[in-house]
C-alpha positions in Angstrom: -91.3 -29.3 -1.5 -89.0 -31.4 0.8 -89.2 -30.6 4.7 -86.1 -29.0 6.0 -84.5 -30.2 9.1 -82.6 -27.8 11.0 -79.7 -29.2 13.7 -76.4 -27.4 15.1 -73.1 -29.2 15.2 -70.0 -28.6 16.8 -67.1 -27.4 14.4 -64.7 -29.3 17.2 -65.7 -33.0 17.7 -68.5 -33.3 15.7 -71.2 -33.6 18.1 -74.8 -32.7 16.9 -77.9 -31.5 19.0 -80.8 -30.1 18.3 -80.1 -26.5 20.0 -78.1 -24.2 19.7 -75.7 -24.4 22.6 -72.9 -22.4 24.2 -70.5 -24.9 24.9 -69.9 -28.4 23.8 -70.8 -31.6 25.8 -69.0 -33.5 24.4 -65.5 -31.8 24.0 -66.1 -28.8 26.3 -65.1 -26.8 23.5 -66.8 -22.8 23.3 -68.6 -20.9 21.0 -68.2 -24.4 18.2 -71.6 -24.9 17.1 -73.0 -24.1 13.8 -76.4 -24.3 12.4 -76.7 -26.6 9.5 -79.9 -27.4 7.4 -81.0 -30.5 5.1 -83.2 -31.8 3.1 -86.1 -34.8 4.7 -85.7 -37.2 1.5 -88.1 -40.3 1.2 -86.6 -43.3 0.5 -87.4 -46.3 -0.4 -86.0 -49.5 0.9 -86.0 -50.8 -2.2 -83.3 -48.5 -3.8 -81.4 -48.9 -6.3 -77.5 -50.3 -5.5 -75.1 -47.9 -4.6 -71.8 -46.8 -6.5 -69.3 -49.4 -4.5 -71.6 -52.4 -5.1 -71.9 -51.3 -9.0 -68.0 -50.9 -8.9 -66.9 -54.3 -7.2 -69.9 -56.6 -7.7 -70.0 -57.5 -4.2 -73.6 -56.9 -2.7 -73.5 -59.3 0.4 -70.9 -60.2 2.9 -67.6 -62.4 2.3 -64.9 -64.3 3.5 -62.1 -63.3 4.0 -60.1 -65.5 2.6 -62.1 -65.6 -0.6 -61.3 -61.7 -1.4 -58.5 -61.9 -4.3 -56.4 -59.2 -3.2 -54.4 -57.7 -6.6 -51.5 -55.2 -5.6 -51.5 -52.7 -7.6 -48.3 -50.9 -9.2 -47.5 -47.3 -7.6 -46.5 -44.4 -9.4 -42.9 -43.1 -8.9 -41.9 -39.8 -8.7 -38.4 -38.3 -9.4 -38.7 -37.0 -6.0 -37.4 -39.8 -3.3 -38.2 -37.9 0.1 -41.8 -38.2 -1.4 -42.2 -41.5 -2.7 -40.6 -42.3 0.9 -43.0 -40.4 2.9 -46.2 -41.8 0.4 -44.8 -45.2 1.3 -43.4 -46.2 -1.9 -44.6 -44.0 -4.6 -48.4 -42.6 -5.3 -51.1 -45.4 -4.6 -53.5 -45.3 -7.8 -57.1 -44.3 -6.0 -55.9 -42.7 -2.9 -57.1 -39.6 -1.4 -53.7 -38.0 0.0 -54.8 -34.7 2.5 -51.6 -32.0 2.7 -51.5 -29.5 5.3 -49.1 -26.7 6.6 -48.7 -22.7 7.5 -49.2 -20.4 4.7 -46.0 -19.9 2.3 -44.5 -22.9 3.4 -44.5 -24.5 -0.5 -47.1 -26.7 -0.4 -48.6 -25.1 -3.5 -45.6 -25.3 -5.2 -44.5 -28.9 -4.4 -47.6 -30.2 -5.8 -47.3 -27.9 -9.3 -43.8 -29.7 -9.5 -45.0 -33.2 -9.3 -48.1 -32.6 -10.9 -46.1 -31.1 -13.6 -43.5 -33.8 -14.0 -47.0 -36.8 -13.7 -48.6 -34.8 -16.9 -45.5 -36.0 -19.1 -46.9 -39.7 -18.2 -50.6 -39.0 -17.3 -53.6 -36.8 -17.4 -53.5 -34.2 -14.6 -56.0 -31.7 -13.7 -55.0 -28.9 -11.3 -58.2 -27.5 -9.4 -57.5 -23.8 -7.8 -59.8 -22.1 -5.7 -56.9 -19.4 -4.3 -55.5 -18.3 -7.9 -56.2 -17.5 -11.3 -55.2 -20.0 -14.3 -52.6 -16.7 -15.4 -50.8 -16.5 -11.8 -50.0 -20.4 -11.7 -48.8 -20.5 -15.0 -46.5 -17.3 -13.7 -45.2 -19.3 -11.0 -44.6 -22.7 -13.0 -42.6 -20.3 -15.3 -40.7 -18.6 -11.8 -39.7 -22.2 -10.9 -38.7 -23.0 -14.7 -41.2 -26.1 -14.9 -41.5 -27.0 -18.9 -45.0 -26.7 -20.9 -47.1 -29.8 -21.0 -50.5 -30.9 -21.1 -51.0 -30.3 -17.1 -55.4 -28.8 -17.1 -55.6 -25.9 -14.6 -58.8 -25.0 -13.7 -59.8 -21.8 -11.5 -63.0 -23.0 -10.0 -64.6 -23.3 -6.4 -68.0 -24.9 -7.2 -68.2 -28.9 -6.5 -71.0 -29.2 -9.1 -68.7 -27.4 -11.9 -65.5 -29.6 -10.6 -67.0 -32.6 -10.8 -68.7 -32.6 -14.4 -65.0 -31.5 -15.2 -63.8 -34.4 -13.7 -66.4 -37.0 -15.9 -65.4 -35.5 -18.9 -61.7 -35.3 -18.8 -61.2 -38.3 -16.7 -58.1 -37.5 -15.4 -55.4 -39.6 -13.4 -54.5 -37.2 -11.0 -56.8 -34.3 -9.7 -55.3 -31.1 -7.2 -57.5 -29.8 -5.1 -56.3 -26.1 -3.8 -57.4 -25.9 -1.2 -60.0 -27.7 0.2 -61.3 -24.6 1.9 -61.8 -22.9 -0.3 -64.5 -25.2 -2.2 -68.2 -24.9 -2.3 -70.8 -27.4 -2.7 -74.1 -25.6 -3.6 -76.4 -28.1 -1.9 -75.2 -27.0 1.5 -76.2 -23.1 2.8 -73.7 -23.3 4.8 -70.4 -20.7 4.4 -67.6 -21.3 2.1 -64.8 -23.4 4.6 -67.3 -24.4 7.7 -67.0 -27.4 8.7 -69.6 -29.2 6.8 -68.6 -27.4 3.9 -65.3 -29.3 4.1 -66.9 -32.5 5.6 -69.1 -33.0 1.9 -66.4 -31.9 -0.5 -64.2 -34.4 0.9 -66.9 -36.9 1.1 -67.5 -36.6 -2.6 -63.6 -36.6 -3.5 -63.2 -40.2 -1.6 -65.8 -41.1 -3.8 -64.7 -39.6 -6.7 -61.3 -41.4 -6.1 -62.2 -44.7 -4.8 -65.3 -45.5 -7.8 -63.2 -44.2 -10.5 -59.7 -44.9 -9.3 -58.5 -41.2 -10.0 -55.5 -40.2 -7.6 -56.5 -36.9 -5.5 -54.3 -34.7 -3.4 -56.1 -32.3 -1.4 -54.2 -28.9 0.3 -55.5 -27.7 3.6 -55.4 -24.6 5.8 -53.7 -25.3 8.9 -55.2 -23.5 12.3 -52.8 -21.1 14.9 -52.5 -24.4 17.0 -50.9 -26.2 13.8 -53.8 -28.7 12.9 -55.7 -28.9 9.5 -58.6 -26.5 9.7 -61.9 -28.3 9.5 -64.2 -30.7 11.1 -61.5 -33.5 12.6 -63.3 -36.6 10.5 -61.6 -34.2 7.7 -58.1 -36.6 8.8 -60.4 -39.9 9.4 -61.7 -39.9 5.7 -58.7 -39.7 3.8 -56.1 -42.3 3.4 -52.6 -40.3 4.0 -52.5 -37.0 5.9 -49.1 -35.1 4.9 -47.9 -32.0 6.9 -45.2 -29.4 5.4 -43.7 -28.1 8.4 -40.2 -25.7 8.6 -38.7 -22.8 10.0 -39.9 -19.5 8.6 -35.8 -19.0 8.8 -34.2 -21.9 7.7 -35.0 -22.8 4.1 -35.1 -26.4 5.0 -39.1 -28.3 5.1 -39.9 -31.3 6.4 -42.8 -33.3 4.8 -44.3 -35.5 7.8 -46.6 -38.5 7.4 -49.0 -38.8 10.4 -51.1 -41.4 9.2 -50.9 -43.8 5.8 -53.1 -46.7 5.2 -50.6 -47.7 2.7 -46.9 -47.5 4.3 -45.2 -46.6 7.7 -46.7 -43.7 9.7 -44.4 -41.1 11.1 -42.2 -41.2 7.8 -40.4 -37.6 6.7 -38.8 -36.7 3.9 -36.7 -33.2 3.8 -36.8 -30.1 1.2 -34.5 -27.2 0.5 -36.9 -23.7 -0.9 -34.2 -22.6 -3.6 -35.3 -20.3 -6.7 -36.3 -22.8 -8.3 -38.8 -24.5 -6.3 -38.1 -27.3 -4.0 -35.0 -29.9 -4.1 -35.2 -32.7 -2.3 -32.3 -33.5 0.6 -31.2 -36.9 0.2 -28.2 -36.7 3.5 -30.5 -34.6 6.2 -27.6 -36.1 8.9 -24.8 -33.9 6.6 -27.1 -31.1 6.6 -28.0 -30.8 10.9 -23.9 -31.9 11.5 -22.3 -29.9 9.4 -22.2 -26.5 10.7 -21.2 -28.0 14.4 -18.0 -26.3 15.8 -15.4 -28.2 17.0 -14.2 -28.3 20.4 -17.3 -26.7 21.7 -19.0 -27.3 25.2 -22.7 -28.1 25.6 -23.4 -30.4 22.1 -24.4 -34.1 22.0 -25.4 -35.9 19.0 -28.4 -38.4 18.6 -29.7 -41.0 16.3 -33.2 -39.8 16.6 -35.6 -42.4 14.0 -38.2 -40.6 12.4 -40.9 -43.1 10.9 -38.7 -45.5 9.5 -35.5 -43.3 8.8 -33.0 -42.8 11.2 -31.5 -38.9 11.4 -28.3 -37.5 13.0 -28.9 -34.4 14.8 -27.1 -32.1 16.9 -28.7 -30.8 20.3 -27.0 -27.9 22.2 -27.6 -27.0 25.8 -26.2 -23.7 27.2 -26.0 -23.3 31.3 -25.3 -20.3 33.0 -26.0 -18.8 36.3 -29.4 -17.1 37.1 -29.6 -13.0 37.5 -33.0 -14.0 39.1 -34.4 -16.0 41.8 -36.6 -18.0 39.5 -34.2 -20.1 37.0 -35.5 -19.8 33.2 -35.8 -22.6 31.0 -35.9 -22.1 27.4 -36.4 -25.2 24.8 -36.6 -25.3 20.8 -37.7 -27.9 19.0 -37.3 -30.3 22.2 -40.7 -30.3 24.5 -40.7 -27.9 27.2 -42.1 -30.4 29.9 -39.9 -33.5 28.9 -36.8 -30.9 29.2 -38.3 -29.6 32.8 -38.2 -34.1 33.8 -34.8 -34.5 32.4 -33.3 -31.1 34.3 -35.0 -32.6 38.0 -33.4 -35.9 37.2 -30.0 -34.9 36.4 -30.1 -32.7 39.6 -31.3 -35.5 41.6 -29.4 -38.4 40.3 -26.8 -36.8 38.6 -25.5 -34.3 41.5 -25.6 -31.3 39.1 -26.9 -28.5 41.1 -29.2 -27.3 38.5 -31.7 -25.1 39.7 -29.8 -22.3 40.3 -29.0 -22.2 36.8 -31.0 -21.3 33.5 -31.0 -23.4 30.7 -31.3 -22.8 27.4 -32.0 -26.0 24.4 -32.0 -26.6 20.8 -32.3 -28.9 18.1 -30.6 -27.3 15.1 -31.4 -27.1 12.0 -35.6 -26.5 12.9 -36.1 -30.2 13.0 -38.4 -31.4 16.1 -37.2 -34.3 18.5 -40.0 -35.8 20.0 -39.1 -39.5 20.8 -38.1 -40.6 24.0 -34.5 -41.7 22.5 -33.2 -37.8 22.6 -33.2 -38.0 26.5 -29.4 -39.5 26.9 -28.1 -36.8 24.4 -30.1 -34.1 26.0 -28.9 -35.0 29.5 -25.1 -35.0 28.4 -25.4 -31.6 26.6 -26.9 -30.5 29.7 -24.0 -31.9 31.6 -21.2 -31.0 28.9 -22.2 -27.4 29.3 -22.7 -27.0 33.0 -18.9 -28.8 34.2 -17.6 -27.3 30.6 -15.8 -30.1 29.4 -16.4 -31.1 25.8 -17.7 -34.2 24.3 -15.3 -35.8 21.8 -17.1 -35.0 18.6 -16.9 -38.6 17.4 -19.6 -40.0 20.5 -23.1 -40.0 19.9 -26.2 -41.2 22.1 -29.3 -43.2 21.7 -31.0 -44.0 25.0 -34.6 -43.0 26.8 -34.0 -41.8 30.5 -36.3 -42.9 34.0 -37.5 -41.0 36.8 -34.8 -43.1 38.8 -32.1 -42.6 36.3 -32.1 -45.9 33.9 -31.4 -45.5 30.5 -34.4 -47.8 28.9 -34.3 -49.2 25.9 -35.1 -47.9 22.7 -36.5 -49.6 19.3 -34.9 -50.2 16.1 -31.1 -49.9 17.5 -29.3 -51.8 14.8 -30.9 -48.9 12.1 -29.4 -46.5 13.9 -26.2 -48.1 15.1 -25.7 -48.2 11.4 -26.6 -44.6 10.2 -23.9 -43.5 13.0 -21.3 -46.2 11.9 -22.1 -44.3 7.7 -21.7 -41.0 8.9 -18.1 -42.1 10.5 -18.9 -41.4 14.2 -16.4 -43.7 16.3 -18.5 -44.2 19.7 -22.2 -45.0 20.4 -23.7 -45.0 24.0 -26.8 -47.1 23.9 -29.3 -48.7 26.8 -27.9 -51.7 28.4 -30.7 -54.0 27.4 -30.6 -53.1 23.9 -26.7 -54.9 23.7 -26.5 -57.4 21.8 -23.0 -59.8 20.8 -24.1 -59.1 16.6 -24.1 -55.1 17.6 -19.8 -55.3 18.0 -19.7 -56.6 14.6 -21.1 -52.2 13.6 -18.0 -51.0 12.6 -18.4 -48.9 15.5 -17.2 -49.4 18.9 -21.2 -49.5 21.0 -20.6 -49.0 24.6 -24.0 -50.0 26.7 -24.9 -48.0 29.8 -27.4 -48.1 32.4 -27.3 -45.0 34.3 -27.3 -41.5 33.7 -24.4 -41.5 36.6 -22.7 -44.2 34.5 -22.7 -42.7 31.4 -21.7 -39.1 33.1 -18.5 -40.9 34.3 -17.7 -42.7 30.4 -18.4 -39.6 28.4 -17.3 -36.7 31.3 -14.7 -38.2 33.6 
């Protein structure tokens, strides 16, 4: 009988000890470690080759520049946003990790593609959360057509993978990765290195025999997938589904691909029938704006590679308290509190007498220092009441002293404004060039947030 050795690792940052212990030292993280057992194997240095040498032939180290490098074709979807967000379409081999809050249609955009791929290729749908009867109910709910798509109900690695050698699919779904078991570990259903060994074996599964798998995760209260964080490190492309529990819009966001841009997103309307891609996300965050209304700036905000139009709305009003409230959505709280004390200080807007209220609309998140300029001039626009004209827009990252920096990327979105027939962009001095007048839109370069207060608001 094999010797058992017994160690606890923390759920958190992956640190391992011998003891139990009550908080990390690594991560300073509480209450994270678990007890995990395996098996003392013997083994001899003179082992047989492992599944990558018997795949590529390559058992010793080589140059470089002696590797033949073969690109290999990517499968297209009918869905743009995702072939956008992949990078190009599906890499053949790749090991794609999805993640996002319950009910937010991650489920159902993989039975669409996986049902439009079994038309072309061999699919096999793994579930761990629902029966073989309730998918087919939903594939019916959405109106996807019969085809030779394999579902398979089970939870047990060992069971999945014999599946896997005998059907030799293209594509394999993997719902959810929580849910699955591997029998050789005692360790609960879901810890964390339950998750850690199923996806170990799924990169091999897809890198030795080339299969395609997409994995769906559980995402924790803080937002992140749930699981061991090596979980992101091991897998080529991590996907979240993100949205508004009240706007029917989703936002698929690419946080890390080995095989196209980082950062990329691609947008999704929840109708009846499933998920439809939206091809104009600018139309869709501009076209409820009112006209003639105080307190709304637009910016050219560049998500991965694509730049979006996007409204931001500031509303300023006098306090009731002694202690002025600020309020943000979709904008970060702390970058909102910077931009408030420089606009009082630089600006002369007496500001902290006054609560503030913003918003991104639509659900969509700003996060790139570009927003500042348009968030400063909504600020402004509602507090002296005077309207921006509706054709102006902003790009433009703001200073402690009240520069507008510089911002990459300018001529992309120079040119989504001058498409979406905006008449005036205010962009960072330094980013002018003499080719950017050529735009079809007049570009008017600024350095100051005192400057630009005087173009746009007299």
């Amino acid at each position: 009988m094999a010797k058992l050795k017994t160690k606890y690792k923390c759920r958190s940052c992956g640190y391992i000890s011998a003891s139990y212990l009550g908080r990390c030292p690594n991560c300073g993280a509480w209450n994270q470690f678990e007890k995990e057992t395996e098996a003392v194997q013997n083994r001899s240095t003179k082992g047989s080759p492992s599944r990558l040498i018997k795949k590529t032939g390559i058992s010793e180290p080589v140059k470089l520049e002696n590797v033949k490098a073969e690109k290999e074709e990517r499968v297209q979807t009918s869905m743009e946003e995702l072939n956008r967000v992949l990078g190009g379409g599906i890499v053949p081999g790749s090991l794609v990790l999805i993640g996002g809050d319950p009910g937010i249609g991650k489920s159902t955009l993989m039975l669409q593609i996986m049902s439009e791929l079994a038309n072309q290729y061999k699919v096999l749908y793994v579930s761990g959360e629902e029966s073989a009867n309730q998918i087919k109910l939903r594939a019916d709910r959405l109106g996807l057509p019969a085809n030779d798509m394999m579902l398979y109900p089970e939870t047990d690695m060992e069971d999945i993978r014999q599946q896997i050698s005998e059907l030799e699919p293209d594509f394999v779904v993997i719902d959810s990765i929580q849910t699955m078991n591997e029998p050789s570990l005692d360790s609960m259903t879901g810890s964390a290195s339950q998750v850690r060994e199923v996806t170990s074996e799924l990169m091999k599964i897809a890198k030795m025999d080339a299969i395609t798998v997409f994995v769906i995760g559980h995402v924790t209260k803080e937002g992140a997938i749930a699981g061991p964080k090596i979980l992101e490190h091991m897998v080529d492309t991590v996907l979240y589904f993100e949205g508004d529990e009240h706007h029917a819009y989703r936002i698929l966001h690419s946080v890390k691909n080995r095989f196209g841009a980082a950062n990329e997103i691609g947008m999704f309307e929840m109708v009846n029938k499933g998920l439809q891609e939206v091809t104009n996300p600018s139309a869709v965050f501009l076209d409820e704006r009112l006209p003639k209304s105080t307190g709304s700036a637009i910016v050219v905000s560049l998500e991965g590679t694509r730049p979006i139009l996007a409204e931001i709305q500031a509303l300023v009003t006098p306090t009731a308290f002694g202690y002025a409230k600020r309020t943000t959505s979709g904008i970060d709280y702390n970058r909102a509190g910077l931009l408030l004390a420089v606009l009082e200080k630089r600006g002369n807007l007496m500001l902290q007498n006054q609560d503030v209220y913003l918003t991104a609309t639509g659900g969509i998140r700003l996060n790139e220092p570009a927003v500042d300029l348009a968030v400063v001039m909504a600020i402004a626009s509602s507090y002296k009441n005077q309207e921006i004209l509706p054709t102006d827009c902003f790009v433009g990252e703001v200073g402690l002293t009240g520069e507008v920096r510089r911002v990459n990327q300018i001529d992309a979105r120079i040119k989504e404004a001058a498409k979406t027939g905006f008449k005036r962009i205010f962009i960072p001095k330094h980013n002018m060039r003499a080719s950017l007048k050529k735009a079809g839109i007049e570009v008017i370069p600024v350095s100051s947030i005192p400057q630009a207060l005087k173009l746009v608001l007299g």
